[in-house]
C-alpha positions in Angstrom: -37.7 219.0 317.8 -35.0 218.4 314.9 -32.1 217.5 317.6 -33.5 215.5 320.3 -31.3 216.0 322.7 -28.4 215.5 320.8 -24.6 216.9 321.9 -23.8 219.7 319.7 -20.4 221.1 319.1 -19.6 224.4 317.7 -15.9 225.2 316.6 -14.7 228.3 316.3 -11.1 228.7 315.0 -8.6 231.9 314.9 -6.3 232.2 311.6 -2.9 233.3 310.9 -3.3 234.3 307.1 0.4 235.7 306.3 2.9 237.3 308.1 3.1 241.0 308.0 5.2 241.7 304.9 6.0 245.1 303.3 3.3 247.5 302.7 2.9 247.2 299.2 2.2 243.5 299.5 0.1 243.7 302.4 -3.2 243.1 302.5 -6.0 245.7 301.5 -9.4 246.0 301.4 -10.1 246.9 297.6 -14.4 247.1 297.9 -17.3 246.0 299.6 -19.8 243.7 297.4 -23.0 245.9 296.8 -22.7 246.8 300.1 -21.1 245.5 303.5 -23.9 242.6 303.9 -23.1 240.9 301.1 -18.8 240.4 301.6 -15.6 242.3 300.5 -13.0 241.9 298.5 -9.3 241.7 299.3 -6.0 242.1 297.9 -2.4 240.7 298.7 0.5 241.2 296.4 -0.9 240.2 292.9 -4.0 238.0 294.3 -7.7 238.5 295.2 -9.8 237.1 297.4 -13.4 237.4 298.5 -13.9 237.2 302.2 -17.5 235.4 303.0 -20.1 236.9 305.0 -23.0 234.5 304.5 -21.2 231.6 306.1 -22.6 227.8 307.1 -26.6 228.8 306.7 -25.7 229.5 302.8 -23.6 226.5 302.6 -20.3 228.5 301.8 -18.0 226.8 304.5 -15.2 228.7 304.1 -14.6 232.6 305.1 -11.8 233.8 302.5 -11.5 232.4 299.0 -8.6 233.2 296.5 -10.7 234.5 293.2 -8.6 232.6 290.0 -10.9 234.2 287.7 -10.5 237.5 286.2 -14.4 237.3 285.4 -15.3 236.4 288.4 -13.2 239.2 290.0 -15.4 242.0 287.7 -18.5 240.2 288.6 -18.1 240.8 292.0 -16.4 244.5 291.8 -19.0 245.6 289.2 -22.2 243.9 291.2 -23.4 247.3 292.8 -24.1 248.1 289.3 -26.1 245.6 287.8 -29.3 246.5 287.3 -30.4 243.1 288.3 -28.6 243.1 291.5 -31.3 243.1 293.9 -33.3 239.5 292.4 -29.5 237.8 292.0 -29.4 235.4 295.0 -25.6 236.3 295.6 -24.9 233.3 298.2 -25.7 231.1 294.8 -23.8 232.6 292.5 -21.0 232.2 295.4 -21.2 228.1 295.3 -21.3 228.5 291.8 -17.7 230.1 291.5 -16.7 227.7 294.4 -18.1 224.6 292.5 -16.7 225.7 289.4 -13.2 226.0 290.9 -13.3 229.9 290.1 -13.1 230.8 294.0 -10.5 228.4 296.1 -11.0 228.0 299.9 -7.5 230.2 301.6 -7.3 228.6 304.9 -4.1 230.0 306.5 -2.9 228.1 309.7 -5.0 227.0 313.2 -4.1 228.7 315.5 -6.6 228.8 318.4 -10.1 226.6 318.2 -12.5 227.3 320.8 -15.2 224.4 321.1 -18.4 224.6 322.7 -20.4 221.4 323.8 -24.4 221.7 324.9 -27.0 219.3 325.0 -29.8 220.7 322.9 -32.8 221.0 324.5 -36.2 219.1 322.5 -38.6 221.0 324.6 -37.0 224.1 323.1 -38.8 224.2 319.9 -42.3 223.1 321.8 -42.2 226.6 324.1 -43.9 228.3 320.8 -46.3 225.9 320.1 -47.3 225.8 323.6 -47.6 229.1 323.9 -50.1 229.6 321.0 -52.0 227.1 322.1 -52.4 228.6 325.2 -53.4 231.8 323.2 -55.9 229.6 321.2 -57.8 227.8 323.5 
């Protein structure tokens, strides 16, 4: 198998974003993108920010990201209706506003991380394999 037996670790960490402030500048949920698969968008005070739902298997790394591009912001309000929408591989057009500096990782403050530690198992990817074997023979 790809791991080997190696000790894994999985973080999982709980945010404070902002402290509750008055209701006009408090955060709201302005639109989904496309649909709710595909993230949402966000707004505090004058700012807007996409909040991820794709995650570490599409290589975005970060869950909220401040949009500082007014382009970037219609692109992803107005993607439910281009007519192209369903062969755009959103999660690349994602790294390319992050890489581009058009989207900025918001990280707010730690305040819990849970860790997890297991030994991955190598035999755990050969179960298949022996199975259809099994079948084959």
């Amino acid at each position: 198998g790809p791991f080997n037996g190696e000790l894994i670790s999985r973080n999982t960490r709980i945010r404070y974003l902002d402290k509750k402030t008055a209701w006009e500048n408090d955060w709201k949920k302005v639109a989904d993108i496309y649909s709710d698969t595909n993230g949402s968008i966000w707004k505090k005070g004058n700012k807007y920010y996409y909040f991820d739902i794709y995650g570490f298997s599409q290589s975005i790394h970060k869950p909220i990201y401040e949009i500082t591009d007014k382009e970037v912001l219609d692109y992803l309000l107005n993607f439910s209706k281009l007519k192209d929408r369903n062969i755009i591989n959103l999660p690349d057009k994602i790294r390319d506003f992050i890489s581009e500096g058009k989207l900025i990782a918001f990280n707010g403050e730690v305040k819990m991380t849970a860790t997890i530690h297991f030994i991955e198992d190598p035999y755990a990817y050969s179960i298949p394999k022996i199975i259809f074997i099994s079948i084959a023979f």
